[in-house]
N, C-alpha and C positions, 0 to 999 in steps of 0.2 A: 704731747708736749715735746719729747724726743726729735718729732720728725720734722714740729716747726722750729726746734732750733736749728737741727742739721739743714734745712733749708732756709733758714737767712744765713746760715754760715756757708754754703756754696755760693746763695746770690755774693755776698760781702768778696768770696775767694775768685770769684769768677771778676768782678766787678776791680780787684787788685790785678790780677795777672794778663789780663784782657789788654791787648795791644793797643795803643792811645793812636797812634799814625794810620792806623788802618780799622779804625772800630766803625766807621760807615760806609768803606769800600763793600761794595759788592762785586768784586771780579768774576767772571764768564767768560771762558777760553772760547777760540772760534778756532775751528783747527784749520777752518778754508785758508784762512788769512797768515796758518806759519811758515817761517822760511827755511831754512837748513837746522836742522838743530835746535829749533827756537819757537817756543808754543807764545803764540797772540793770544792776550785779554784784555778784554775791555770793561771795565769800572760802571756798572748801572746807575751807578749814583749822581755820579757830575761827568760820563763821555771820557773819560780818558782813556789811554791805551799805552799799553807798551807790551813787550819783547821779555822772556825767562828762556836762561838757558836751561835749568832743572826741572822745568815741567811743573813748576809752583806758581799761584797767583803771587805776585809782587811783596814784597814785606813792609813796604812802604809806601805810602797816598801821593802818587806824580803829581796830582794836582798841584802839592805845595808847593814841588819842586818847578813846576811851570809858574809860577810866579803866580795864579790868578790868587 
């Protein structure tokens, strides 16, 4: 009884803190594709791509921001 609670209370906790702009981003760095300083990822989901200075997948969905 203990361990089904504690496990609908992670799903519920995971399901609150879980990033809403980026929860069906799949980013994959390609390191052929970086420039100076700046690691390429491309988005499995919907093709997008863009450019991090910090060596992190994006923290934001480009998609929306390209208007499709």
């Amino acid at each position: 009884m203990h361990i089904l609670i504690g496990l609908i209370l992670a799903f519920v906790l995971v399901a609150v803190f879980s990033n809403r702009r980026t929860r069906y981003c799949r980013w994959r760095m390609d390191k052929r594709r970086d420039q100076e300083g700046q690691r390429f990822y491309i988005c499995m989901n919907c093709g997008e791509t863009g450019f991090t200075d910090n060596g992190k997948p994006p923290k934001i969905c480009l998609r929306d921001s390209a208007g499709r």
